[in-house]
N, C-alpha and C positions, 0 to 999 in steps of 0.2 A: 788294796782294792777299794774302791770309791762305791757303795750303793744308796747312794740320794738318789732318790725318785722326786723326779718333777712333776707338779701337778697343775694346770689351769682349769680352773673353774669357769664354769661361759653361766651367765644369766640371761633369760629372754624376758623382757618388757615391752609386750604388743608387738610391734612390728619388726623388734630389733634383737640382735644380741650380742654380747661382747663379754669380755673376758671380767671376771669380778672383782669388784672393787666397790667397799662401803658404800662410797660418794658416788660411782656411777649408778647404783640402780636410782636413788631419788633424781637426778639429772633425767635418765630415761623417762621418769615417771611422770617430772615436770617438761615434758618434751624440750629440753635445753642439746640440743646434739652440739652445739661450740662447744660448752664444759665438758659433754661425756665422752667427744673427739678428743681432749687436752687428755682426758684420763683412761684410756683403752681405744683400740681398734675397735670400729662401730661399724655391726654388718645389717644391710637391710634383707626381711625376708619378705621373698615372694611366694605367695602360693604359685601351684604347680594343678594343670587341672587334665588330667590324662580322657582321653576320647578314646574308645572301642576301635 
C-alpha cells in the first residue's frame, strides 16, 4: 500500500501566483514572467467586485 501524499505549495507575488519554487518567487518579484513561465504555471489575479 503506497501513502505518499502529494503536496504543491502556491505563492502569491502581487498580482500573481504559481506553484513554489526558490527561483520563482524573485522572478515574480522582479516582474520577469518569461523566466517565472519557464519555471511554474503563472496565474493572473483578478479582483472580483460583487454589487447588492
Amino acid at each position: 500500500m503506497n501513502n505518499t501524499k502529494t503536496q504543491t505549495k502556491i505563492i502569491r507575488q502581487g498580482e500573481y501566483i504559481a506553484e513554489k519554487l526558490d527561483n520563482l518567487r524573485l522572478a515574480l518579484q522582479n516582474n520577469d514572467l518569461k523566466t517565472a513561465s519557464q519555471l511554474a504555471r503563472i496565474y493572473h489575479l483578478t479582483p472580483v467586485t460583487l454589487t447588492a
